[in-house]
CHARMM internal coordinates of N, CA and C (Angstrom, degrees):
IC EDIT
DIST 1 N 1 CA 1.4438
DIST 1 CA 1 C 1.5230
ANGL 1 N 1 CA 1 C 109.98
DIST 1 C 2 N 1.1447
ANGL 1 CA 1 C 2 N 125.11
DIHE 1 N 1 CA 1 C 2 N 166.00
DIST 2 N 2 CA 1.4326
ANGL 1 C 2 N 2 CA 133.84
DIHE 1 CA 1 C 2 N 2 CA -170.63
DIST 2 CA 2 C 1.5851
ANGL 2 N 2 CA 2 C 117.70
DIHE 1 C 2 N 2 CA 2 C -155.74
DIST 2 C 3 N 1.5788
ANGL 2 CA 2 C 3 N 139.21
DIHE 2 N 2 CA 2 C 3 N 92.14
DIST 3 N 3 CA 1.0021
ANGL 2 C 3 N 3 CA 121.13
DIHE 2 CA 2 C 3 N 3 CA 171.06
DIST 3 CA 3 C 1.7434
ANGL 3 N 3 CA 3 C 124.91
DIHE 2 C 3 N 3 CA 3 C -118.02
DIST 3 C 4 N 1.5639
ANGL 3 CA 3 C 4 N 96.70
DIHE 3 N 3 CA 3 C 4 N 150.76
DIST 4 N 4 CA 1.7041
ANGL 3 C 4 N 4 CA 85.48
DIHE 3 CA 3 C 4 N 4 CA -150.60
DIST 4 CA 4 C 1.7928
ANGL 4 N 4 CA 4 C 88.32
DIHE 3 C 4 N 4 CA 4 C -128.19
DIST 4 C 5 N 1.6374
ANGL 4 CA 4 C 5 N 104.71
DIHE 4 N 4 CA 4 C 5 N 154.27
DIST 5 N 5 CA 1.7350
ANGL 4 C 5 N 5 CA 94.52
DIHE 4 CA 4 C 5 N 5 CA 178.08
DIST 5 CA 5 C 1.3592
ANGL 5 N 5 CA 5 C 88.34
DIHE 4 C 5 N 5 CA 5 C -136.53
DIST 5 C 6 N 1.2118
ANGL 5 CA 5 C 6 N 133.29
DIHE 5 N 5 CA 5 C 6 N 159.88
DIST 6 N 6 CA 1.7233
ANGL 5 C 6 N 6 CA 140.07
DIHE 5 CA 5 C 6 N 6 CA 167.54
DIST 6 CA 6 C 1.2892
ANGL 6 N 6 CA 6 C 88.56
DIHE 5 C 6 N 6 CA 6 C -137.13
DIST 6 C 7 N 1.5596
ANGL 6 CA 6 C 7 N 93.39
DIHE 6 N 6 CA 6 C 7 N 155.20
DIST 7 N 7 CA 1.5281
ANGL 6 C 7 N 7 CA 119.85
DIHE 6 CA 6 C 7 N 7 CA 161.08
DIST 7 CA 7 C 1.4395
ANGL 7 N 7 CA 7 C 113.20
DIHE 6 C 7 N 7 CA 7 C -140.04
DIST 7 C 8 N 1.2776
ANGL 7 CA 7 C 8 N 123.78
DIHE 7 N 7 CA 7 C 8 N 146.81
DIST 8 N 8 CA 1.8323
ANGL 7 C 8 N 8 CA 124.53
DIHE 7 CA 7 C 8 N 8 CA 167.73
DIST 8 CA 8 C 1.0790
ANGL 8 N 8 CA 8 C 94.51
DIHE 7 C 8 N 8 CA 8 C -148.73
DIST 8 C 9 N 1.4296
ANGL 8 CA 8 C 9 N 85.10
DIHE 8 N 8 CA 8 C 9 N 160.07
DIST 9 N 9 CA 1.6542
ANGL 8 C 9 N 9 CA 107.82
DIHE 8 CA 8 C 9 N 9 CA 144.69
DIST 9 CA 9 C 1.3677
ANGL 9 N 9 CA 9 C 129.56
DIHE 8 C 9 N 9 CA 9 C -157.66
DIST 9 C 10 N 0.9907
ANGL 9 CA 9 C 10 N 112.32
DIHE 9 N 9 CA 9 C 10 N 153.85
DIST 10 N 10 CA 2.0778
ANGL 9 C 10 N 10 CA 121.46
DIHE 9 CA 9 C 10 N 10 CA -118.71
DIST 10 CA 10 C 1.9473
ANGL 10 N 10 CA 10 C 82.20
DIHE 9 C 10 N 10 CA 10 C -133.06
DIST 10 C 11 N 1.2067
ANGL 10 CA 10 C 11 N 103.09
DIHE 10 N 10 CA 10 C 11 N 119.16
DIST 11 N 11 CA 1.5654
ANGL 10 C 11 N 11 CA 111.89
DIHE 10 CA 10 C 11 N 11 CA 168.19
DIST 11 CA 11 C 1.4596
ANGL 11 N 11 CA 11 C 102.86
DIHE 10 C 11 N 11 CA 11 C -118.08
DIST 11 C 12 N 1.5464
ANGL 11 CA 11 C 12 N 129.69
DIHE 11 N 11 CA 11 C 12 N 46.14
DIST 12 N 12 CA 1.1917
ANGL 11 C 12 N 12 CA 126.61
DIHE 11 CA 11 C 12 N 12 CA 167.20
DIST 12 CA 12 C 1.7284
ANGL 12 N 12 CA 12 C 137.26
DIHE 11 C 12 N 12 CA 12 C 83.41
DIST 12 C 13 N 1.1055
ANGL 12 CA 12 C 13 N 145.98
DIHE 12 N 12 CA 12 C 13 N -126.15
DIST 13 N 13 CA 1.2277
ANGL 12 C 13 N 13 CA 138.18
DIHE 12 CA 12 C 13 N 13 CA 152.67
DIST 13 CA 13 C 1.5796
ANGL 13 N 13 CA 13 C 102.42
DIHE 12 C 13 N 13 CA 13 C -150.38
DIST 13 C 14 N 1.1101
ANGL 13 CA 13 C 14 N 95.57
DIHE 13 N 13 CA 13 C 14 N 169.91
DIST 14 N 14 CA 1.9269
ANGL 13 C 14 N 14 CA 110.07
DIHE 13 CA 13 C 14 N 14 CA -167.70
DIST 14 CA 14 C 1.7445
ANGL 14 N 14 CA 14 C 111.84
DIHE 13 C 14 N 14 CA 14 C -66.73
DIST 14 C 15 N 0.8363
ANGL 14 CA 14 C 15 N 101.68
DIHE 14 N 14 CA 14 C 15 N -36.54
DIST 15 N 15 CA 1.8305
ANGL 14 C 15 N 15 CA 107.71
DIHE 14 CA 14 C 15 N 15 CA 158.78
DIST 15 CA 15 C 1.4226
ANGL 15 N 15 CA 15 C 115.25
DIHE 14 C 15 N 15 CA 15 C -78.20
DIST 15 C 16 N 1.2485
ANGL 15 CA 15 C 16 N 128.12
DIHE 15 N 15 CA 15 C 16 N -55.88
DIST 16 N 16 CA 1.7458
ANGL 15 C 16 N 16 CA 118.85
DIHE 15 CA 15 C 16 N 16 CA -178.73
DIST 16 CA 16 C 1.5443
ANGL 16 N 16 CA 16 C 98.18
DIHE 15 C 16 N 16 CA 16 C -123.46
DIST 16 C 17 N 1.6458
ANGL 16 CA 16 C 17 N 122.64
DIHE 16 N 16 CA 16 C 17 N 97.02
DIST 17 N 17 CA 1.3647
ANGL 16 C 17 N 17 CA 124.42
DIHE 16 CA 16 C 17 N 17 CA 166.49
DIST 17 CA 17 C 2.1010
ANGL 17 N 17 CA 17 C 91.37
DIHE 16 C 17 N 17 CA 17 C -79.52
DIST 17 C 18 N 1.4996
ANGL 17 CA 17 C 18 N 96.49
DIHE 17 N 17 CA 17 C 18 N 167.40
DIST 18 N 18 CA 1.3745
ANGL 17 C 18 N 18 CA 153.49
DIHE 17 CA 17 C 18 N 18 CA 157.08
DIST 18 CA 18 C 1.3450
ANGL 18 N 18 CA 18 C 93.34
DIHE 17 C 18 N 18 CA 18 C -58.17
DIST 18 C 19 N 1.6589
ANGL 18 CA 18 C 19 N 114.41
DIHE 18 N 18 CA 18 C 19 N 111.07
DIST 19 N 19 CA 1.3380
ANGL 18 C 19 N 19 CA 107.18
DIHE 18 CA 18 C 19 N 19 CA 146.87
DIST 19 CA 19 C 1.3748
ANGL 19 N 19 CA 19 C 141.14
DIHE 18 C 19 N 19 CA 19 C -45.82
DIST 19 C 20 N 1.8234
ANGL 19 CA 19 C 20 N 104.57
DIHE 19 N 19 CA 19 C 20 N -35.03
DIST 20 N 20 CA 0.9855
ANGL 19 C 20 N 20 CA 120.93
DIHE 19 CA 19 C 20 N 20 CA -176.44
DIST 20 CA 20 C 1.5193
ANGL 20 N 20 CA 20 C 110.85
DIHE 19 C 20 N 20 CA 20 C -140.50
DIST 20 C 21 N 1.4277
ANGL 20 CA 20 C 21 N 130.56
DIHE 20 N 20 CA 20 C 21 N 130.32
DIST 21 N 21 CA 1.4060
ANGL 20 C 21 N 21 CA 124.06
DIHE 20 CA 20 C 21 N 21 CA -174.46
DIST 21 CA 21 C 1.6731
ANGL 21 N 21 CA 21 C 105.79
DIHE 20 C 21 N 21 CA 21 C -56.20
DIST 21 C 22 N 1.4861
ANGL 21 CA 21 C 22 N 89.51
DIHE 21 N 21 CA 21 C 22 N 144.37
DIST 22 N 22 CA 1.4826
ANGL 21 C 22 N 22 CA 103.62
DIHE 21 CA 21 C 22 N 22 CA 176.32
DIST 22 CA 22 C 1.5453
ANGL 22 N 22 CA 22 C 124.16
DIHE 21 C 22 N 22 CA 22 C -132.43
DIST 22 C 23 N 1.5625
ANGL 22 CA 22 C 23 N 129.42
DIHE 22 N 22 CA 22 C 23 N 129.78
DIST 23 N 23 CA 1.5371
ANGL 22 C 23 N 23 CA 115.10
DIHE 22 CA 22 C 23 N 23 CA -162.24
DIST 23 CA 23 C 1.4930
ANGL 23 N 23 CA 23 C 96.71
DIHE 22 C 23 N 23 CA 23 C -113.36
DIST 23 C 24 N 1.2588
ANGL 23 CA 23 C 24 N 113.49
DIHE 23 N 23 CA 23 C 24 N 167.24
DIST 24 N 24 CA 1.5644
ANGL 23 C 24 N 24 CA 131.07
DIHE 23 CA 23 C 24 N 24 CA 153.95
DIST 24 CA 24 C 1.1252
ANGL 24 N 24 CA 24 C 105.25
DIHE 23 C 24 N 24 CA 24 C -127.92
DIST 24 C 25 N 1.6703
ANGL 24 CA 24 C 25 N 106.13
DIHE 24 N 24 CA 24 C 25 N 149.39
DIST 25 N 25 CA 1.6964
ANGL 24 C 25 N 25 CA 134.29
DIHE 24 CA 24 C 25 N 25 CA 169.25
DIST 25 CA 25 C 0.9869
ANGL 25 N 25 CA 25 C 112.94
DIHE 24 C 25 N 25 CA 25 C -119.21
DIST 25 C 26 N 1.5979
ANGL 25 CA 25 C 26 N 114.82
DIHE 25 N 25 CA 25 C 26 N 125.26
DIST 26 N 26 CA 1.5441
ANGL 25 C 26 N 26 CA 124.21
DIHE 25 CA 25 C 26 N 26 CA -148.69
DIST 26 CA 26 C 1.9257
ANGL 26 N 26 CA 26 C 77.34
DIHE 25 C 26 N 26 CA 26 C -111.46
DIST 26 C 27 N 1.3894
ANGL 26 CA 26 C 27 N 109.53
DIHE 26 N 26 CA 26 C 27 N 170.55
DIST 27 N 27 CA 1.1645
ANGL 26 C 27 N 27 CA 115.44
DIHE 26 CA 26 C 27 N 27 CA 148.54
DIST 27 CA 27 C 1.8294
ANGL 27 N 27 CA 27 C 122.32
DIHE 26 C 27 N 27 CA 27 C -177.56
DIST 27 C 28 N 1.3118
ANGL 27 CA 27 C 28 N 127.60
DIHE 27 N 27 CA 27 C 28 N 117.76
DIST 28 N 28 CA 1.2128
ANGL 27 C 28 N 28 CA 128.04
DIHE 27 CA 27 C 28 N 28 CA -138.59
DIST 28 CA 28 C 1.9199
ANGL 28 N 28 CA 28 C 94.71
DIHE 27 C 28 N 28 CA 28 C -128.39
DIST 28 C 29 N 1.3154
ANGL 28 CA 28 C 29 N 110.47
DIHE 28 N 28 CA 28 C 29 N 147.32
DIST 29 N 29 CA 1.4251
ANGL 28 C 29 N 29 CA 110.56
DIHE 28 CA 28 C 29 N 29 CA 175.05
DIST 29 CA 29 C 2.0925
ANGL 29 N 29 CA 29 C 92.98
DIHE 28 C 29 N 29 CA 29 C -153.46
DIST 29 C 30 N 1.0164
ANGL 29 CA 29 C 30 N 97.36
DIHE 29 N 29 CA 29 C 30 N 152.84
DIST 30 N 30 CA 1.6154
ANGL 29 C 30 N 30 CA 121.90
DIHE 29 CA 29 C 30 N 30 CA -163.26
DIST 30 CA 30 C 1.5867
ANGL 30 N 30 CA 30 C 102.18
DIHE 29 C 30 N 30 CA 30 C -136.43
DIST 30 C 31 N 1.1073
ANGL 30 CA 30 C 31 N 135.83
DIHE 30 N 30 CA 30 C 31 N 125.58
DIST 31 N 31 CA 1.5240
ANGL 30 C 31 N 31 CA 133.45
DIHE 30 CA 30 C 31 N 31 CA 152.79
DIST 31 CA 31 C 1.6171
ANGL 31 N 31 CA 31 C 95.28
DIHE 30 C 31 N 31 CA 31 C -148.25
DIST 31 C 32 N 1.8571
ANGL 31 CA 31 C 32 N 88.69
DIHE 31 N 31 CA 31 C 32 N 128.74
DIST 32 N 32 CA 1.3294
ANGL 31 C 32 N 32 CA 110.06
DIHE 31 CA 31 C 32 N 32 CA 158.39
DIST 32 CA 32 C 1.4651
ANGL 32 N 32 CA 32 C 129.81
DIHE 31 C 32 N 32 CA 32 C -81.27
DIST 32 C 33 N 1.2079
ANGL 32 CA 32 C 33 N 103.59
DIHE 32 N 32 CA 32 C 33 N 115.25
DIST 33 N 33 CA 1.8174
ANGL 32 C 33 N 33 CA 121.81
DIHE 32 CA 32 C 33 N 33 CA -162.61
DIST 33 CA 33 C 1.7884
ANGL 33 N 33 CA 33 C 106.18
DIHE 32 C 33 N 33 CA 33 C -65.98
DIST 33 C 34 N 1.4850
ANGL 33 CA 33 C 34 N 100.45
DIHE 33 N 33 CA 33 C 34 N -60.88
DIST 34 N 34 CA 2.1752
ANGL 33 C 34 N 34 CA 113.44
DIHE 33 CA 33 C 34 N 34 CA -167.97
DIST 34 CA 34 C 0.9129
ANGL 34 N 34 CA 34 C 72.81
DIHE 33 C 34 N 34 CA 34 C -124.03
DIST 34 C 35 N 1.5869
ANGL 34 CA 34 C 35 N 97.34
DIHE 34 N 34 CA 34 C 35 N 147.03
DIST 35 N 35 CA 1.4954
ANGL 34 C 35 N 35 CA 135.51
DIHE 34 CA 34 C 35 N 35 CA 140.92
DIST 35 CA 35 C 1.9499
ANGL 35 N 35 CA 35 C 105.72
DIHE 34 C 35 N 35 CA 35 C -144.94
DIST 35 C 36 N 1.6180
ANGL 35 CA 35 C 36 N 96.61
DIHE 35 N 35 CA 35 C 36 N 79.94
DIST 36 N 36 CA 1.7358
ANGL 35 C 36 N 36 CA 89.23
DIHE 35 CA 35 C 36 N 36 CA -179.88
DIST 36 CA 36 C 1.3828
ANGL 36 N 36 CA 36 C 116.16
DIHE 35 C 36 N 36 CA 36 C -126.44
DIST 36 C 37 N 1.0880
ANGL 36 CA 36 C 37 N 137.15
DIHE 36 N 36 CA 36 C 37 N -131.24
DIST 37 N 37 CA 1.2937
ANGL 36 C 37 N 37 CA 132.82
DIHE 36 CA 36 C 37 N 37 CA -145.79
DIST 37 CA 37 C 1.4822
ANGL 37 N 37 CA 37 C 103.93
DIHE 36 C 37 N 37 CA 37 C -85.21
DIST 37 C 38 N 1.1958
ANGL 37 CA 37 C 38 N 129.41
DIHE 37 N 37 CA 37 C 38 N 143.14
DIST 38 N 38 CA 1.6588
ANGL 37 C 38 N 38 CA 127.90
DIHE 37 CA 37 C 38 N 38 CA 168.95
DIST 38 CA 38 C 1.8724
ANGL 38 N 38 CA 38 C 100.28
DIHE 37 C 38 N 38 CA 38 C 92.24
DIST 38 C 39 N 1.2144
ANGL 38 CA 38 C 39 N 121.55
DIHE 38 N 38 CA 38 C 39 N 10.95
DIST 39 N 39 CA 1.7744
ANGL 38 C 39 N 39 CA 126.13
DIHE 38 CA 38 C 39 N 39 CA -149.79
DIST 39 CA 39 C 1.0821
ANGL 39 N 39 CA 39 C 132.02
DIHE 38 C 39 N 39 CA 39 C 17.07
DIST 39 C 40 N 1.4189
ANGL 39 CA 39 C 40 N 118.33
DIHE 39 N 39 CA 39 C 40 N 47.36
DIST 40 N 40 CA 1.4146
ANGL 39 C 40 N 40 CA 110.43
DIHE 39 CA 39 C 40 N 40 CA 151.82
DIST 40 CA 40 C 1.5213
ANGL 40 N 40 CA 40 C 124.34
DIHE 39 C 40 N 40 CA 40 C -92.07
DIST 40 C 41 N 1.3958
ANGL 40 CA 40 C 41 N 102.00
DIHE 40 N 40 CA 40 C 41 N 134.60
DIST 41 N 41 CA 1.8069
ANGL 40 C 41 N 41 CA 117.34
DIHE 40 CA 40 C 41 N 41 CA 174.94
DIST 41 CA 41 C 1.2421
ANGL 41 N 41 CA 41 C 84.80
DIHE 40 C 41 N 41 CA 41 C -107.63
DIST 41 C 42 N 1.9068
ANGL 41 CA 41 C 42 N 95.15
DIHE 41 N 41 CA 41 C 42 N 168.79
DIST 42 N 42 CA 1.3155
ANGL 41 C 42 N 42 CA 148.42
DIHE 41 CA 41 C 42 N 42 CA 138.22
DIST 42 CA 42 C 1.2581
ANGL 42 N 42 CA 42 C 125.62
DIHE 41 C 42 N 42 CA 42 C -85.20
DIST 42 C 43 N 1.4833
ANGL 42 CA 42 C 43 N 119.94
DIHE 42 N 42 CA 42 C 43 N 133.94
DIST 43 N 43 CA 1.4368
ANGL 42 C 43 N 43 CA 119.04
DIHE 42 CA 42 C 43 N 43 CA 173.52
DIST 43 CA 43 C 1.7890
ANGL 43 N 43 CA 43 C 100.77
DIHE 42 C 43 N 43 CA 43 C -114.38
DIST 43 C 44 N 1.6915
ANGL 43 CA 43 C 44 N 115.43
DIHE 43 N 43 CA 43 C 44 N 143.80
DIST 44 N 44 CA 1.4704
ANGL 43 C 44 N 44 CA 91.42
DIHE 43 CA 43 C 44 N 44 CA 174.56
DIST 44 CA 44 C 1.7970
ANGL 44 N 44 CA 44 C 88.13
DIHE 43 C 44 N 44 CA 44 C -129.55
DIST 44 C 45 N 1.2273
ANGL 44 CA 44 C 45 N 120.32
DIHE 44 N 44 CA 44 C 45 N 122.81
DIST 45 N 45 CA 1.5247
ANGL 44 C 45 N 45 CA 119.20
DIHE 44 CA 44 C 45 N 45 CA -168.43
DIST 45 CA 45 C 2.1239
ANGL 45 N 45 CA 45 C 95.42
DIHE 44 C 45 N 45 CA 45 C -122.93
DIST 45 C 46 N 1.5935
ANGL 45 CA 45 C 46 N 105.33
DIHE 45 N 45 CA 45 C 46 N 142.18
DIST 46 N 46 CA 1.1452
ANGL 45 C 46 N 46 CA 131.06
DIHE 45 CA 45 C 46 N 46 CA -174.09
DIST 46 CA 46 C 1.2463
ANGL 46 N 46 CA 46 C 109.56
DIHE 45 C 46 N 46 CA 46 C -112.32
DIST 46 C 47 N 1.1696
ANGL 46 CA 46 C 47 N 146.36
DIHE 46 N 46 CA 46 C 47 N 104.51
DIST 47 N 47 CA 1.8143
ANGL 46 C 47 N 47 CA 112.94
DIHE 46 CA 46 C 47 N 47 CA 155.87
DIST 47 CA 47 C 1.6965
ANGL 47 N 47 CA 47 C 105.59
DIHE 46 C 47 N 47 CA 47 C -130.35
DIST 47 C 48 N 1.0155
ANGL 47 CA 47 C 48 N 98.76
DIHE 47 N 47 CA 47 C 48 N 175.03
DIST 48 N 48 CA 1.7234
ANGL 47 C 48 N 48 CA 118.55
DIHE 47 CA 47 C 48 N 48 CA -148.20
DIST 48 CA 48 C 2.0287
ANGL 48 N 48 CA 48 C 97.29
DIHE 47 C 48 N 48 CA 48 C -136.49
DIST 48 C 49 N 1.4990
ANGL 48 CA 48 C 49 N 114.63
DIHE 48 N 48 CA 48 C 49 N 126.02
DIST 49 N 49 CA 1.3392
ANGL 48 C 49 N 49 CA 115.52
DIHE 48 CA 48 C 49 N 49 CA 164.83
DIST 49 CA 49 C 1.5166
ANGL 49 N 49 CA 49 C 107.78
DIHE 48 C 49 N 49 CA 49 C -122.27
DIST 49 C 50 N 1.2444
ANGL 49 CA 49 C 50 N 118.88
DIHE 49 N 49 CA 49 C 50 N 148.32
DIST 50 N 50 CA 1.1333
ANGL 49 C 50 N 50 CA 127.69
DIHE 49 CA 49 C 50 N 50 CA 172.01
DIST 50 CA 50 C 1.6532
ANGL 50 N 50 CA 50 C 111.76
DIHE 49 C 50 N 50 CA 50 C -138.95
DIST 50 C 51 N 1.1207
ANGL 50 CA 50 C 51 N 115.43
DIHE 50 N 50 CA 50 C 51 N 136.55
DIST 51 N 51 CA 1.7241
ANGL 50 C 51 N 51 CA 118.12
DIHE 50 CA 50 C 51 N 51 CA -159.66
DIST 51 CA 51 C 1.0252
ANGL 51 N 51 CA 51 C 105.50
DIHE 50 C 51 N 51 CA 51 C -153.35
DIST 51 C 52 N 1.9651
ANGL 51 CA 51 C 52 N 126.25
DIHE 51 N 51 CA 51 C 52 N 135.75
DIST 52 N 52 CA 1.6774
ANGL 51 C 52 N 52 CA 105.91
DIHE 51 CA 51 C 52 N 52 CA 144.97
DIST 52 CA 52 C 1.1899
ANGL 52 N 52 CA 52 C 104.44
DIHE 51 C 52 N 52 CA 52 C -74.52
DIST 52 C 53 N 1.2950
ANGL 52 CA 52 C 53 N 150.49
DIHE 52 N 52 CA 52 C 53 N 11.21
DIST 53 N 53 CA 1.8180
ANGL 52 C 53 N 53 CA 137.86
DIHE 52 CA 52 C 53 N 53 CA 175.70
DIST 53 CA 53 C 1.0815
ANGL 53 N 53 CA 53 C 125.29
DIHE 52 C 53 N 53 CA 53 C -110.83
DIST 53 C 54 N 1.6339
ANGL 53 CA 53 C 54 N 122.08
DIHE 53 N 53 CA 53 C 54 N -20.45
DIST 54 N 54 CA 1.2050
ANGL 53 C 54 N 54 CA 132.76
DIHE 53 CA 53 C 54 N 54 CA 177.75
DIST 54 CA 54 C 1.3059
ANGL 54 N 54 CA 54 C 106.77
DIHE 53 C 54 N 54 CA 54 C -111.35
DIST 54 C 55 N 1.7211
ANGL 54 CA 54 C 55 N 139.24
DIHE 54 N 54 CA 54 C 55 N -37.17
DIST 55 N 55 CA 1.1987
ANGL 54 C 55 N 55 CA 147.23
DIHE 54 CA 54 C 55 N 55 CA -150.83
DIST 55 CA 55 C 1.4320
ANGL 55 N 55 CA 55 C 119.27
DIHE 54 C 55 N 55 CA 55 C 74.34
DIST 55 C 56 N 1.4263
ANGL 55 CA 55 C 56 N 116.50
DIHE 55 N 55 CA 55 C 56 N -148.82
DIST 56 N 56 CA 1.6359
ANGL 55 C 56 N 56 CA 102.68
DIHE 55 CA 55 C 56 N 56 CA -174.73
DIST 56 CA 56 C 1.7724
ANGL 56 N 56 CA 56 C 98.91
DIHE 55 C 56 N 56 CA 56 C -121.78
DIST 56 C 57 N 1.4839
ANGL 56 CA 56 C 57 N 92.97
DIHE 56 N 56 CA 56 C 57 N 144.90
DIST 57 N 57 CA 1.5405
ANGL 56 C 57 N 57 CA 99.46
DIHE 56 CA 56 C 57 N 57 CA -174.39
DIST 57 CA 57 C 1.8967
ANGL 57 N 57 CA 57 C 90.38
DIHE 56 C 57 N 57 CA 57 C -131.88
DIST 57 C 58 N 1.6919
ANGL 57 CA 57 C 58 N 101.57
DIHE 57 N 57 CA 57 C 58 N 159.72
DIST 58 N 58 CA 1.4841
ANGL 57 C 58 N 58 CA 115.05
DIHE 57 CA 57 C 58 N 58 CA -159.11
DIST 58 CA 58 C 1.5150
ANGL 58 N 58 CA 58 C 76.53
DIHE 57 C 58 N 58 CA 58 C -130.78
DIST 58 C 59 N 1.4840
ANGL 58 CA 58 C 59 N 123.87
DIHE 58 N 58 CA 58 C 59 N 112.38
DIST 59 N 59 CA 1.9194
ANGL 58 C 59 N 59 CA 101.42
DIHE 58 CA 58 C 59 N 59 CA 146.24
DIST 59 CA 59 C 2.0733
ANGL 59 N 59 CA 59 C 109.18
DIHE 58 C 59 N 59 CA 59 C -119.94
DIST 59 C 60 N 0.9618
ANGL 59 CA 59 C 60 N 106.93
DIHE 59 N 59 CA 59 C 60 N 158.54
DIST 60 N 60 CA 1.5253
ANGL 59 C 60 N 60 CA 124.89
DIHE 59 CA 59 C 60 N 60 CA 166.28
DIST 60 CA 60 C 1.4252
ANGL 60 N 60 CA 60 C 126.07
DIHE 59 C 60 N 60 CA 60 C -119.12
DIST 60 C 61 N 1.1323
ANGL 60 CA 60 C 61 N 122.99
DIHE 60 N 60 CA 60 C 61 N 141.31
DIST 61 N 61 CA 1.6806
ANGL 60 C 61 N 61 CA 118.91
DIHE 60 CA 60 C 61 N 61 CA -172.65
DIST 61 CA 61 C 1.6249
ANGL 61 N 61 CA 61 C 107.70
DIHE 60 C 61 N 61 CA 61 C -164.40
DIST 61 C 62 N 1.3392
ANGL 61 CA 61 C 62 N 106.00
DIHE 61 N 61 CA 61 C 62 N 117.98
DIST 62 N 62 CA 1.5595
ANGL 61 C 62 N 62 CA 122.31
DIHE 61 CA 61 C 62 N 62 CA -159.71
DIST 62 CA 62 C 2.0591
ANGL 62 N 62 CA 62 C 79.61
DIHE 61 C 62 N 62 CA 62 C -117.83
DIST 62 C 63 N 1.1204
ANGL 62 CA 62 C 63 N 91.26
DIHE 62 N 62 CA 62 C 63 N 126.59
DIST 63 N 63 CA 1.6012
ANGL 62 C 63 N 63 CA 115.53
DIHE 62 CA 62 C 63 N 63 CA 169.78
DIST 63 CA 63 C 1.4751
ANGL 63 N 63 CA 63 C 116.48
DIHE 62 C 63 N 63 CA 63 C -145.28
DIST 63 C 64 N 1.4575
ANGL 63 CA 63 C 64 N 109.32
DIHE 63 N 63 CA 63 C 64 N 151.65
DIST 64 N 64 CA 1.4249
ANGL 63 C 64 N 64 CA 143.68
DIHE 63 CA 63 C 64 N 64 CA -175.72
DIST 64 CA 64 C 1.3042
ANGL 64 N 64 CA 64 C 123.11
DIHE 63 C 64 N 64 CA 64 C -113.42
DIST 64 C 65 N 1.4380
ANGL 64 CA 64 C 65 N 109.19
DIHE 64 N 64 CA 64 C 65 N 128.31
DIST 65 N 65 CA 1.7605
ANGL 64 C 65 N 65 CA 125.07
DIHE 64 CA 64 C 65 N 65 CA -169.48
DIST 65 CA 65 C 1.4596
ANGL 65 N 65 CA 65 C 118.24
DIHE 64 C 65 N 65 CA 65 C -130.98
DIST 65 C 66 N 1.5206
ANGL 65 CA 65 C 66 N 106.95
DIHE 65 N 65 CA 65 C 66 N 136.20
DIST 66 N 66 CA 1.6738
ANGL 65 C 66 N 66 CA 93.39
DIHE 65 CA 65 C 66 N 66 CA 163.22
DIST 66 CA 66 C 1.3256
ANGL 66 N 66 CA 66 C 99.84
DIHE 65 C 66 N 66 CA 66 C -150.73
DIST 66 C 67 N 1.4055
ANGL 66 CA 66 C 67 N 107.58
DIHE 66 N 66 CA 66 C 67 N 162.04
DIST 67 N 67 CA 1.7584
ANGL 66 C 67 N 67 CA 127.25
DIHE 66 CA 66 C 67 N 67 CA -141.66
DIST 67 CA 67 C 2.0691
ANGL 67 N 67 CA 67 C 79.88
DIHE 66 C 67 N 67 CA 67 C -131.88
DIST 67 C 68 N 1.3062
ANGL 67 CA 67 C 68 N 99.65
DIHE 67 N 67 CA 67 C 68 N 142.37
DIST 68 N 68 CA 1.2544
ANGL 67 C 68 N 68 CA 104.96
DIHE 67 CA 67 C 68 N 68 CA -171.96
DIST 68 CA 68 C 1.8766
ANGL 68 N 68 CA 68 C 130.39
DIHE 67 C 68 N 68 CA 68 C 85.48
DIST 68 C 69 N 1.3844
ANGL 68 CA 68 C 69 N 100.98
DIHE 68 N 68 CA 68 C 69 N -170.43
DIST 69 N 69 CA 1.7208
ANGL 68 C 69 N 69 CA 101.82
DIHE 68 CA 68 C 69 N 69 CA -174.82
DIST 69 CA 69 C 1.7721
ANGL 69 N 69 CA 69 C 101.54
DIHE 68 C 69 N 69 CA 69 C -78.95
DIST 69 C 70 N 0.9973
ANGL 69 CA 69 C 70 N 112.89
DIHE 69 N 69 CA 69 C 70 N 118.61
DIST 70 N 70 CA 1.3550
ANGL 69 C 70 N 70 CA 128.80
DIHE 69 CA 69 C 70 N 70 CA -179.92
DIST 70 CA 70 C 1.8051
ANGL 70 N 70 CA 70 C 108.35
DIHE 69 C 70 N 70 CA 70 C -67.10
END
COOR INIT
IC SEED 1 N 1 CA 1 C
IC BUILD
C-alpha cells in the first residue's frame, strides 16, 4: 500500500503572478489487490485534488503487472 498527501501554495510566475496566493491538496492512496501464481498483481490507485485554481478533481486507475517470462 502507499499513501501520499501534498500541499502548496503557488503565488504564480515572475511574468504573470496571482493576485492572490492560491494552494492545492493533493491526496493519493495505492493498494495492491493479487499477487498469485505466475506474478501477476493488481494495482487499485485513488487520488483526490482540491484547489482554489483548479477546483476539485476525483481520478481512479486499476492496473495490471507481471514479474517474469510473459
Amino acid at each position: 500500500y502507499k499513501l501520499q498527501y501534498t500541499y502548496s501554495e503557488n503565488w504564480g510566475t515572475y511574468i504573470n503572478p496571482f493576485a492572490s496566493k492560491r494552494y492545492t491538496t493533493s491526496l493519493l492512496a495505492d493498494i495492491s489487490l493479487l499477487r498469485g501464481k505466475g506474478g501477476w498483481a493488481a494495482t487499485l490507485s485513488v487520488a483526490y485534488d482540491k484547489s482554489n485554481w483548479i477546483g476539485e478533481n476525483v481520478g481512479f486507475m486499476l492496473s495490471f503487472s507481471k514479474e517474469g517470462i510473459f
